[in-house]
N, C-alpha and C positions, 0 to 999 in steps of 0.2 A: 517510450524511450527516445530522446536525443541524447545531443553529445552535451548535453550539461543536466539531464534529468531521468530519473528509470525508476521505474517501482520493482521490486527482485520481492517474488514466492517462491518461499522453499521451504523443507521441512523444518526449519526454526521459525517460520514466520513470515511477516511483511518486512522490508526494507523499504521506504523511500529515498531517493538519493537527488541532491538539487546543490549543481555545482560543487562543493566540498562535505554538504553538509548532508550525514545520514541519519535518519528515523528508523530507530525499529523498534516492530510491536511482536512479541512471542505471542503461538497462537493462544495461550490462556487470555491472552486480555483481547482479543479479535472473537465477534461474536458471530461475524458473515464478510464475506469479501462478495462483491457484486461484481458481475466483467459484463462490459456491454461494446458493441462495436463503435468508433468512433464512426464521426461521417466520410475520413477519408478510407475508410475500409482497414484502417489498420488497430489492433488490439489497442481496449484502453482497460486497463484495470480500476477500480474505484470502493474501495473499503468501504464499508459499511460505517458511518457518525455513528452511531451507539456500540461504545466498547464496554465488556465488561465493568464491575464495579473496581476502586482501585487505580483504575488503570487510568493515565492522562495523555492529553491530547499534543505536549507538548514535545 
């Protein structure tokens, strides 16, 4: 998260948020969320590229 970017998990789901503009995915169409440490030591969240079927990327 900065101040123009955040990914938000919570019980409805994934949020992407970039500048004004939000993604979201409910977890029926999320088949795994991966979270790995960035290099500066601070949290990076990273969805997993295969979403259920149905679901789009857009």
């Amino acid at each position: 998260m900065d101040k123009h970017n955040a990914v938000v998990v919570d019980a409805a789901g994934v949020a992407f948020e970039m500048y004004d503009i939000t993604v979201d995915f409910p977890w029926p169409e999320i088949r795994s969320v991966h979270y790995s440490r960035a290099p500066t030591a601070r949290p990076s969240w990273s969805p997993s590229s295969t979403l259920t079927a149905g679901s789009t990327n857009a």
